[in-house]
C-alpha positions in Angstrom: 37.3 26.5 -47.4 34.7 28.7 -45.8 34.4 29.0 -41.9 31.0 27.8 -42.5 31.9 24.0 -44.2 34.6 23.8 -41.7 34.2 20.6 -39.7 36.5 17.7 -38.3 36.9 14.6 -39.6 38.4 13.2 -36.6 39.1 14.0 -32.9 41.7 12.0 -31.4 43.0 12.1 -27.8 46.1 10.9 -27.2 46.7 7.6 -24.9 47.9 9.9 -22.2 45.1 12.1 -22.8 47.7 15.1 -22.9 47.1 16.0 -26.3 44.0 16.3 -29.1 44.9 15.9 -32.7 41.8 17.1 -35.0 41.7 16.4 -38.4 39.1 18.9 -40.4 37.9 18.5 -43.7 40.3 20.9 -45.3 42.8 18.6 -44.9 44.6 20.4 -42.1 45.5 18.6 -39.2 46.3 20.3 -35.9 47.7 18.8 -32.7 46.9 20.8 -29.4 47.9 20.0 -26.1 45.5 19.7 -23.3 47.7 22.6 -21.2 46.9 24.9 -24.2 43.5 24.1 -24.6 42.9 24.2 -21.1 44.6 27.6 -20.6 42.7 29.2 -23.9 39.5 27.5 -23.4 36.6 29.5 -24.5 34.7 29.6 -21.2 33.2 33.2 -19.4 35.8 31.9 -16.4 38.6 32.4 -18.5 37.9 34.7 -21.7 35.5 37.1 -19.7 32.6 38.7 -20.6 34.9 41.6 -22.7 38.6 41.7 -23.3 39.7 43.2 -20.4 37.8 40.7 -18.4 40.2 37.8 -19.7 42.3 35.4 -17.2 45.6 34.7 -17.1 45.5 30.9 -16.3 48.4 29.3 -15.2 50.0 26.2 -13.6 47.9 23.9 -15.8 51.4 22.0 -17.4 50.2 18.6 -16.2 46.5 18.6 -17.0 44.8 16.2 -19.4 41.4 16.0 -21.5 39.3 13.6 -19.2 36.1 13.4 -21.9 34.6 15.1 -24.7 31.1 15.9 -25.2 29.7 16.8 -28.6 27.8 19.6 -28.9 24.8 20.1 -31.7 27.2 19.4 -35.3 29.6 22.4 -34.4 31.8 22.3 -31.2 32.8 20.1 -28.6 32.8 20.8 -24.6 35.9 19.3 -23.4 36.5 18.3 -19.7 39.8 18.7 -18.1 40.8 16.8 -15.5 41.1 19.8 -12.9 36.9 19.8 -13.1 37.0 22.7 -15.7 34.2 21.9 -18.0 32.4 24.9 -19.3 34.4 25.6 -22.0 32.3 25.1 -25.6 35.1 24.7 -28.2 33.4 25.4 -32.0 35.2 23.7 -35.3 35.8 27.5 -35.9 38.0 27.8 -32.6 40.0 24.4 -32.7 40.8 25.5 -36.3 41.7 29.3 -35.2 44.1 27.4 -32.1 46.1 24.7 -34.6 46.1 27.7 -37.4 47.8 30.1 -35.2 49.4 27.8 -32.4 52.9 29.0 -32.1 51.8 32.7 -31.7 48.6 32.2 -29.4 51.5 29.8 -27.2 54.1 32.6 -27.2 51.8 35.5 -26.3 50.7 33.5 -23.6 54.2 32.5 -22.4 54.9 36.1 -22.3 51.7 37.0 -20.4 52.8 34.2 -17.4 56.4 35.6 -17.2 54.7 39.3 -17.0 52.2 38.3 -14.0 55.1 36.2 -12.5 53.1 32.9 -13.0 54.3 29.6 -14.3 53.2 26.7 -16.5 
């Protein structure tokens, strides 16, 4: 499926609103937690304006998804409970997240230990 036709079929929060399952229309089904969403979230605060601009964002272990706002019919803003709310997450990016989850999550394990920062 195309980038383009991508879209989810369901968002689900968890209960303990510590983790965000999305379904897309591909069939692929993708559960993130809120500390990785939180820490990668698409916002100017943490990505930057270029590469070199991004943020290392740590001690966010315990944070949870405290509402989701839907934005136009191709991303959702998702508030964190630590007031962070500016980040716009497109079906594109969730997709891109779940796709490559365990490599995104190990780069940025690695980045923490290197800046001396924890979880």
């Amino acid at each position: 499926m195309t980038d383009t036709t991508l879209w989810p079929t369901e968002l689900r929060v968890s209960k303990d609103r510590k983790n965000l399952t999305v379904t897309f229309n591909s069939g692929d089904t993708y559960d993130l937690s809120a500390e990785m969403l939180r820490v990668m979230s698409p916002s100017a605060e943490v990505q930057g304006h270029s590469p070199e601009q991004r943020v290392t964002v740590g001690g966010k272990q315990d944070v949870a998804i405290a509402e989701m706002v839907p934005v136009g019919n191709y991303a959702v803003r998702i508030v964190f409970d630590d007031r962070h709310d500016t980040g716009i997450f497109t079906w594109n990016y969730l997709a891109r997240l779940g796709r490559d989850k365990d490599a995104l999550w190990d780069a940025y394990l690695d980045e923490l230990k290197e800046k001396g920062l924890s979880r």
